[in-house]
C-alpha positions in Angstrom: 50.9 146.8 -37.6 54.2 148.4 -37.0 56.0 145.4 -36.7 54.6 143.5 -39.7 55.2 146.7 -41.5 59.2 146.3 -40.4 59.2 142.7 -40.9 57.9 142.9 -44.5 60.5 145.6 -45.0 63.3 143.2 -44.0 61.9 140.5 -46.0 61.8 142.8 -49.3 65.5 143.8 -48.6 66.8 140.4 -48.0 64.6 139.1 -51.4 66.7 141.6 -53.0 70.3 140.6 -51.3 69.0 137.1 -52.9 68.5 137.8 -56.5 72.1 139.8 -56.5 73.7 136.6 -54.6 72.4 134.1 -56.9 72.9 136.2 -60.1 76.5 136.2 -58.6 76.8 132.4 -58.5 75.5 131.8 -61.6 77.8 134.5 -63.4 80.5 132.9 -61.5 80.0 129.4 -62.7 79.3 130.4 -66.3 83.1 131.9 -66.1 84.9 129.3 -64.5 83.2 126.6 -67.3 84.0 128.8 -69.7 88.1 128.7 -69.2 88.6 125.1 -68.5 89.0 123.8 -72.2 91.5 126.8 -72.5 93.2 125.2 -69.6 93.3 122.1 -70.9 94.6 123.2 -74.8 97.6 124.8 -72.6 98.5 122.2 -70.4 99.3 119.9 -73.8 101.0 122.5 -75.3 102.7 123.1 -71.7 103.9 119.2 -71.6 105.2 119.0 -75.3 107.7 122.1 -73.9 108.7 120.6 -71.2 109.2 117.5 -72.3 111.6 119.1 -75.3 113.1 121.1 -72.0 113.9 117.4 -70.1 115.1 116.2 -73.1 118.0 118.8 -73.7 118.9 119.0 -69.5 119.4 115.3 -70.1 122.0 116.4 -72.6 125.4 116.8 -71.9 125.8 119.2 -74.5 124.3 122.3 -72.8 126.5 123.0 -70.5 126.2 126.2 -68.1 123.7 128.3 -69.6 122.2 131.8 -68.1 118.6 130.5 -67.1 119.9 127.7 -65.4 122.6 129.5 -62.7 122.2 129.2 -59.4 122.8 132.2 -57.4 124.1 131.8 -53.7 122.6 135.3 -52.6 120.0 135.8 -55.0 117.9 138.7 -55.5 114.0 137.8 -55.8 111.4 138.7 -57.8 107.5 137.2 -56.8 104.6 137.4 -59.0 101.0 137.4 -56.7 98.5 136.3 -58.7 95.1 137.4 -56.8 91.6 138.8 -57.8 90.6 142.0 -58.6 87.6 141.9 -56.4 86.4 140.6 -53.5 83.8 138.3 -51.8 85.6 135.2 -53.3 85.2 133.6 -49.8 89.3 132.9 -48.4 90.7 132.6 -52.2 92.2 136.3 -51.8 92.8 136.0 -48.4 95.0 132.7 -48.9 97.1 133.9 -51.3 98.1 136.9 -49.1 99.3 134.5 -46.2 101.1 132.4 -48.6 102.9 135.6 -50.2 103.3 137.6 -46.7 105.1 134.8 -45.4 107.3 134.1 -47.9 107.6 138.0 -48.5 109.1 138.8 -45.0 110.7 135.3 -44.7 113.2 136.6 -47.0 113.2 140.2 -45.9 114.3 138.8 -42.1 117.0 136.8 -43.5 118.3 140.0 -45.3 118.0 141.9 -42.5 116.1 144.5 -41.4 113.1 144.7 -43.9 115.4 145.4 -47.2 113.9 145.8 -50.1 117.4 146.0 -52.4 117.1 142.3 -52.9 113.5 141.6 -53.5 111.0 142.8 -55.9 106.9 142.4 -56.3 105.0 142.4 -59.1 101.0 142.1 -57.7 98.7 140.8 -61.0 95.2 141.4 -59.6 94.4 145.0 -57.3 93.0 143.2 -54.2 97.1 142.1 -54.3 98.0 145.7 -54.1 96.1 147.3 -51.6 97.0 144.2 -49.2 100.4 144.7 -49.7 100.5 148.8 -49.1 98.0 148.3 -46.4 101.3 146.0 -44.7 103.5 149.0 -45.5 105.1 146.9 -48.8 104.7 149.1 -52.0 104.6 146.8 -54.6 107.2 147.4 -57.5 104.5 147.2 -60.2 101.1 146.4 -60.0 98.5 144.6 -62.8 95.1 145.6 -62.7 92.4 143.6 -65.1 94.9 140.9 -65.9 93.2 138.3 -63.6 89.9 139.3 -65.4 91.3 138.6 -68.7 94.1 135.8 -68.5 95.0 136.4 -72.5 98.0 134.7 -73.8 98.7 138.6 -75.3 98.8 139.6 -71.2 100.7 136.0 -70.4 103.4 137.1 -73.0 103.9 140.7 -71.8 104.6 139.6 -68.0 106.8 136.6 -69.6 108.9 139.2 -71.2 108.8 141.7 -68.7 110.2 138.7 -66.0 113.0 137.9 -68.6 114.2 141.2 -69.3 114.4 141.4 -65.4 116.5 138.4 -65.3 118.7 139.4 -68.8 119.2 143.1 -67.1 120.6 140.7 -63.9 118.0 143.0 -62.0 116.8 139.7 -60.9 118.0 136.3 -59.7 115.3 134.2 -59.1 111.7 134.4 -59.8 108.7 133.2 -58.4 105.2 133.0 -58.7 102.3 132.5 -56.5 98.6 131.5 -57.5 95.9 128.8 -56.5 96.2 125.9 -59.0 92.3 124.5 -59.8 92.3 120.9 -59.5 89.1 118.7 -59.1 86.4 121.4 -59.6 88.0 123.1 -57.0 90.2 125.8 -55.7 92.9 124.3 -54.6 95.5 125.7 -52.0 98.1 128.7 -53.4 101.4 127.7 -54.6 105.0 129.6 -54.5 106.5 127.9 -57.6 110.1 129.2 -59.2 109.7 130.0 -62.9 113.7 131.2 -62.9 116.2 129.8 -63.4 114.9 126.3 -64.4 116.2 122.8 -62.6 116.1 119.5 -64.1 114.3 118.1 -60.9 111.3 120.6 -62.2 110.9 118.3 -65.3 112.1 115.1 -63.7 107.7 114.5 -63.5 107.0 115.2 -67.2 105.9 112.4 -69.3 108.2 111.8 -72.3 106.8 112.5 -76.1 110.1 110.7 -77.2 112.5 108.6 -76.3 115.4 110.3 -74.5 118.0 112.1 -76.9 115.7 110.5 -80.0 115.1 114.4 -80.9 117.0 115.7 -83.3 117.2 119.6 -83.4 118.7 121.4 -86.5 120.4 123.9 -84.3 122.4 123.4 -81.0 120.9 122.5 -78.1 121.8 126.0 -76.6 120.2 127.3 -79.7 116.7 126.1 -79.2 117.1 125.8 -75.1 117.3 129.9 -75.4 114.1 129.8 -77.9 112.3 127.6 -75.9 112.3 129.0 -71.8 110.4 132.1 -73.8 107.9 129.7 -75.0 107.7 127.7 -71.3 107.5 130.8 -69.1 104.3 132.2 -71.5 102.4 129.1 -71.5 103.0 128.5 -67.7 102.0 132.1 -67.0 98.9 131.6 -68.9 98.0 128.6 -67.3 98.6 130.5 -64.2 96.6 133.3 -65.0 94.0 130.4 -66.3 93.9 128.4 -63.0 93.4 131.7 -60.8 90.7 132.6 -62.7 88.9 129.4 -62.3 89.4 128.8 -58.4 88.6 132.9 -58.1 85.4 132.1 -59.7 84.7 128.6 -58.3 85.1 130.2 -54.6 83.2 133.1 -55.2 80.4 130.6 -56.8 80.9 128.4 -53.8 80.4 131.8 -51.3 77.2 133.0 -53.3 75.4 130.1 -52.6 76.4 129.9 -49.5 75.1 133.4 -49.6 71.9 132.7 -51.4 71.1 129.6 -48.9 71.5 131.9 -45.8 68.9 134.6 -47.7 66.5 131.2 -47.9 66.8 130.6 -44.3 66.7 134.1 -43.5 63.3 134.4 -45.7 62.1 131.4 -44.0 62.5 132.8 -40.4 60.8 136.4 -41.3 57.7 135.0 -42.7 57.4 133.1 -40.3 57.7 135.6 -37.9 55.7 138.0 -39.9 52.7 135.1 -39.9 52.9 135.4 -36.5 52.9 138.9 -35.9 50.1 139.1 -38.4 48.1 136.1 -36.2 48.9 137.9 -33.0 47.6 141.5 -34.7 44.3 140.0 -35.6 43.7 138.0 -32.7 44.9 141.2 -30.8 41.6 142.6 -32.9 39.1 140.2 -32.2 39.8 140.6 -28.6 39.7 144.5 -28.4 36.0 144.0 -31.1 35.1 141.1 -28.3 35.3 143.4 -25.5 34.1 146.4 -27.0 30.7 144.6 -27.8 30.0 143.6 -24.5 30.7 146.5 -22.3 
């Protein structure tokens, strides 16, 4: 009776594990669904930007502006898009190797771990405590943002990364997040936002004919409006697609989760079926023998 008693115990516990694990999948897939046509309103918005952008690189007119210098020793800035929580299977985990590597890939080559030249933004507090448990104290760190990607939270890193560049605090600056594609979490990216290349846009499908734009102001002119306008939307869709491959993975690991519980469940009843045979056959012996001394 002991045993069965500590069997059913186990089985009660791991019924409970199971309602928490599916809950957890289900929540997670209601939430990834739910951004997706938000995603896909951005990315048009995203295209009709950059195609303006391509249009006006194209253009012999712009000549050398601030967003578009190349630096020979530039200073970095990375944006680490991760979760704020955990069990998310390896999404959190991947994005730290990407950025670790990448992190003190550049800190080598400036010899000697030096921070002067490189600054980290963390969006999402798993980020942080990685990067201080790696003895790298993150220069500013963005807790909830993953759990809301708002274009109002989009638009305050987007300034916050230009005023950085303006101030010439920074040189470059990248960002690092897990694109969704397919229904599923893709692999993390490093992508530069800053400064801007003409092979960045040399992809992007044309609205219009080349140069058959014609803008009111100079080029420079609405060039300088519009990077604002292309670093908020592509931070938003960012923000969007790490949202979506957090929740698809941590879908994708709750199931996983609530299919072990099954099999689990499966194994102790059986086992307490057969404790509970050999306990009443362990009866009828001891009532057999009892009778007939």
């Amino acid at each position: 009776m002991q045993k069965t008693n500590e069997i059913r115990r186990r089985i009660g516990a791991v019924e409970e594990t199971r309602k928490i694990t599916n809950a957890m999948h289900l929540v997670a897939s209601a939430r990834a669904k739910k951004v997706i046509p938000k995603m896909e309103y951005n990315r048009r918005f995203l295209d009709q930007v950059q195609a303006v952008i391509k249009d006006i690189l194209l253009s012999p007119h712009l000549g050398d502006h601030p967003y578009l210098i190349k630096h020979p020793h530039a200073r970095r800035t990375y944006l680490v898009v991760s979760g704020d929580k955990g069990m998310a299977g390896s999404y959190n985990s991947a994005v730290f190797q990407l950025a670790y590597r990448e992190i003190r890939e550049k800190l080598s080559a400036r010899g000697g771990g030096n921070r002067q030249n490189l600054s980290l933004i963390t969006i999402g507090m798993t980020g942080d405590e990685f990067f201080r448990g790696h003895g790298i104290v993150p220069d500013e760190q963005l807790g909830g943002v993953t759990q809301d990607p708002s274009l109002h939270n989009a638009r305050q890193i987007a300034l916050d990364v230009l005023d950085r560049f303006d101030q010439k605090q920074t040189d470059q600056v990248f960002m690092i997040y897990t694109p969704y594609k397919n229904g599923m979490a893709g692999e993390p990216i490093c992508h530069r936002i800053l400064p801007l290349r003409l092979s960045d846009f040399l992809d992007v499908n044309e609205t219009e004919p080349p140069h058959a734009i014609h803008y009111p102001y100079s080029e420079a002119e609405v060039f300088q409006y519009l990077v604002p306008q292309y670093l908020v939307s592509y931070i938003f869709g960012a923000l969007m697609h790490s949202y979506a491959s957090e929740h698809t993975a941590r879908m994708l690991a709750m199931q996983s989760a609530t299919r072990n519980a099954d099999e689990m469940l499966n194994k102790l009843r059986m086992e307490y079926n057969l404790a509970r045979q050999a306990a009443v056959t362990q009866e009828i012996a001891e009532i057999t023998s009892a009778v007939f001394i």
